[in-house]
N, C-alpha and C positions, 0 to 999 in steps of 0.2 A: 188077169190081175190077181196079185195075192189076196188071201180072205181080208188081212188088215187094214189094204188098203182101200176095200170095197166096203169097207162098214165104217172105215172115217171119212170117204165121200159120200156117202147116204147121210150118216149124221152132220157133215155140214151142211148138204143139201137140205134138212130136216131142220136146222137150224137156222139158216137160210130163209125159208118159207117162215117158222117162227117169227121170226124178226118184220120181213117185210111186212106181214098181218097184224104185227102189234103195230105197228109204225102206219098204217092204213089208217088202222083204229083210232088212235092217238090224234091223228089228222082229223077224221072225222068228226071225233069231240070238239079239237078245238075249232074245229069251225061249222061246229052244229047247225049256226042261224043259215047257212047256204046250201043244209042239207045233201052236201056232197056222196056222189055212187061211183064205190070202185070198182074202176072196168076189169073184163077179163081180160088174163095176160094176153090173149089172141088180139087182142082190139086194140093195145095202149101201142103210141105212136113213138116215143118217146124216152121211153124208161120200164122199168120192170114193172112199178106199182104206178099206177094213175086216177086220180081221183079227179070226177068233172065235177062240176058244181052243177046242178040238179035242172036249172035252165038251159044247161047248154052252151051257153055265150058270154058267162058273167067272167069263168076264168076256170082253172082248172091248177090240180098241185100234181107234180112229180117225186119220186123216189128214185134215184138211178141207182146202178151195181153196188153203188161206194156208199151207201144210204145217203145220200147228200138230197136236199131238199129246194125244190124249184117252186117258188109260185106265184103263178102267169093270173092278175086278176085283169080284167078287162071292166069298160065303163066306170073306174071308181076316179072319183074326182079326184087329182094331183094333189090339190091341198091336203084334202083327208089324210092320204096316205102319208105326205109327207112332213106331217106333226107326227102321226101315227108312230112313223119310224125314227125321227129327231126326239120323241118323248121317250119310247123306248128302249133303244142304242146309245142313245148321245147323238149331237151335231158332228159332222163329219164322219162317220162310222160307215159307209159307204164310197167304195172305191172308188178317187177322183169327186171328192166333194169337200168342199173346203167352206165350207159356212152352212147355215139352214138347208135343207132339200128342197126347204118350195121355192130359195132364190135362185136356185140353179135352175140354166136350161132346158128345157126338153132334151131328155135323151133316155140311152139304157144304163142302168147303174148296177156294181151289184159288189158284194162281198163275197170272197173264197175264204173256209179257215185251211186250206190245203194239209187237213187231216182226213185220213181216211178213217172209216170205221175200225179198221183193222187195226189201226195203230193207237 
């Protein structure tokens, strides 16, 4: 490989890691109360950055390639979360919901903004 193109994959690589470690961090602030520990890249199941929540079992947040943001809470009461998110976002702001979130069914919901990082 030419020298240039070896020291602009190093500094994306380099940037790269920047990112993912601020974006870890940033998680962890904001969800200080569950005490979240990010695992080593050897461990995460899932995505490049993985952060579990400090029990174990409560829920855990993802980071994938495209820094796009996953996060899986476990045992939290449906109501809560879904004022949480209808206060939020606004009512309907989740994909396939067309009124309040707690009058919907049980199911999986989610929103994409189908922007990468990159772009």
């Amino acid at each position: 490989m030419r020298p240039a193109t070896t020291s602009a994959l190093q500094e994306w690589a380099s940037a790269y890691t920047t990112s993912k470690d601020a974006a870890a961090r940033a998680l962890a602030v904001a969800f200080r109360p569950y005490h979240l520990t990010l695992l080593p890249p050897e461990q995460t199941t899932c995505c490049s950055v993985q952060l579990l929540f400090l029990d174990g079992d409560t829920g855990r947040i993802c980071v994938d390639a495209e820094e796009r943001v996953t996060i899986n809470l476990f045992r939290l009461p449906a109501q809560v979360l879904a004022e949480a998110l209808d206060n939020t976002y606004g009512v309907g702001w989740l994909d396939g919901v067309h009124g309040p979130l707690a009058l919907m069914p049980p199911d999986r919901y989610s929103s994409d903004d189908e922007v990468s990082s990159a772009e």
